[in-house]
C-alpha positions in Angstrom: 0.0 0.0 0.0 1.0 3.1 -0.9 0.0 7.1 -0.3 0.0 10.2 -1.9 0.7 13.1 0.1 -0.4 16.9 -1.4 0.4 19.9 -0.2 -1.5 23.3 -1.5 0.1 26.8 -0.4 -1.4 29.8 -1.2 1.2 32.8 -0.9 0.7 36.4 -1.3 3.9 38.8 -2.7 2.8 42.2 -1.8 5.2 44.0 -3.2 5.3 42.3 -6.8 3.6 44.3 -9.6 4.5 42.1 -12.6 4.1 38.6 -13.9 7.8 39.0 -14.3 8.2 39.8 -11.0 6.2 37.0 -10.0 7.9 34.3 -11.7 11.5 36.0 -10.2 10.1 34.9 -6.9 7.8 31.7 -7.3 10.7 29.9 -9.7 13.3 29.6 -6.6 11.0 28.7 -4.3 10.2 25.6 -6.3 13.5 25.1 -7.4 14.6 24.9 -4.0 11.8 22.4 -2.7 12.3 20.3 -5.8 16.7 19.9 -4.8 16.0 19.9 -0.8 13.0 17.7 -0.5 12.7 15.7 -3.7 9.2 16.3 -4.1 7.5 17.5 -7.1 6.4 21.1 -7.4 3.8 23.1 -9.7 1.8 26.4 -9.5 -1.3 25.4 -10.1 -3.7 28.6 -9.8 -3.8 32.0 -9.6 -0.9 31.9 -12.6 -2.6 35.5 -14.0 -2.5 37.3 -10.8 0.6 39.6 -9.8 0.5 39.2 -5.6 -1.2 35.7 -5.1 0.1 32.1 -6.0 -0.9 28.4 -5.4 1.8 25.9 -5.3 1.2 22.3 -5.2 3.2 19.7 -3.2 3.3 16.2 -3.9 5.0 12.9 -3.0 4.5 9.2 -3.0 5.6 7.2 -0.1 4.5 3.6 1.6 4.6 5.5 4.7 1.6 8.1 5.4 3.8 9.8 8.6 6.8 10.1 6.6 4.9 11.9 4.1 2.9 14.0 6.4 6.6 15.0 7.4 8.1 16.0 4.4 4.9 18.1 3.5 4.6 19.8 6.7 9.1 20.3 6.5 8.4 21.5 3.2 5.4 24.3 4.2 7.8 25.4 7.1 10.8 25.8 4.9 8.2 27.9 2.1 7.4 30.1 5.0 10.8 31.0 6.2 12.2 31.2 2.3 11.7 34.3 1.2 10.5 37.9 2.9 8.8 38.5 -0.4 6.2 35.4 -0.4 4.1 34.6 2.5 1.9 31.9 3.4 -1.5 33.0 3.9 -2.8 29.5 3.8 -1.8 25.7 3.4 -3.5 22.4 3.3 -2.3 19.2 3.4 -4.1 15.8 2.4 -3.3 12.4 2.2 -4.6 9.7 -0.4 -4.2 5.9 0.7 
């Protein structure tokens, strides 16, 4: 048995005023969770909008707590990134 573990953060960048400017910050945040955590990393809504992204989470593991881990590990380190980005919201759900 086997479960999926997704993570959905919703950040807001106050001070970004461009989709440029947007990708500047959202591109090493995922970088970064992609090489520290080995996870797989997408923005998934909000792809129009200059101060508000969704990034999705997601990894496979045949142990639910090790994945609950690494999710929750991965939100923490998202929140303490970048001064530019912050977490308004997160959710985390498991799939067995």
């Amino acid at each position: 048995m086997f479960t999926i573990g997704v993570a959905t953060i919703e950040l807001r960048l106050p001070y970004n005023g461009s989709l440029k400017g947007k990708r500047a910050v959202i591109r090493p945040i995922i970088a970064r969770l992609r090489n520290e955590f080995n996870v797989s990393v997408a923005e998934v809504d909000a792809q129009d909008v200059y101060q508000r992204a969704v990034i999705a989470i997601t990894c496979v593991s045949s142990d639910a707590n090790y994945v609950h881990t690494l999710l929750t590990k991965a939100v923490q380190a998202v929140e303490r990134m970048r001064l530019d980005a912050e977490v308004v919201d997160y959710d985390i759900e498991l799939i067995q």
